[in-house]
C-alpha positions, 0 to 999 in steps of 0.5 A: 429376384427373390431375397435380393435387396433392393436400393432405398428411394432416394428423396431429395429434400430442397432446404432454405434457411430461414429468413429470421432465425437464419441458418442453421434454422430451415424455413417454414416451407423448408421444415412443414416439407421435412416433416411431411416427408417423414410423415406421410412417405418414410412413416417407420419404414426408415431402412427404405429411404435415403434422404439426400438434403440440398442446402439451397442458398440464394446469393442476393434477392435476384438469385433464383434458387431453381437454377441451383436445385436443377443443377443438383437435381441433375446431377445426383439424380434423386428418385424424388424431390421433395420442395416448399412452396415453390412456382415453376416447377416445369424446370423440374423435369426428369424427376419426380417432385412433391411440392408441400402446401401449407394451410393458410393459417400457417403462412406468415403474412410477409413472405420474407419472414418464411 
């Protein structure tokens, strides 16, 4: 329909806590994807986007923090999921997803310290 306004896109965007600063500090692969989204998908078009943030914790080193953004993912149904680097993203089925690479300068020698 002409002159109706549509829904903005919903864009969930999966943030860790960073393993140095400690929250409320996103990590590295957390902010790098947060400002790619803003850079390359809302650009000024502010009122056209949504951005839904999933706080992701992982309870101890052997949680696996794509059972909990498979659950939200799920759940809230976003249009798109915007990640860090993350592996094995077939979990991620039944929505969209955009996994944001850093160069290989950016990436810290030790990955704790993402």
């Amino acid at each position: 329909m002409e002159g109706a306004e549509s829904e903005p896109t919903r864009i969930m965007v999966a943030v860790n806590e960073s393993s140095i600063k400690g929250y409320p500090f996103p990590s590295i692969s957390s902010r790098y994807a947060f400002d790619w989204t803003l850079q390359k998908i809302v650009r000024s078009n502010i009122s056209g986007f949504k951005l839904l943030f999933l706080h992701v914790q992982v309870p101890d080193e052997d949680g696996d923090p794509k059972e909990q953004i498979c659950y939200e993912v799920k759940r809230v149904r976003p249009d798109l999921l915007v990640l860090g680097e993350v592996v094995g993203l077939a979990l991620f089925k039944g929505c969209p997803v955009v996994t944001i690479k850093r160069k290989a300068d950016e990436t810290p020698l030790d990955p704790v310290d993402d």
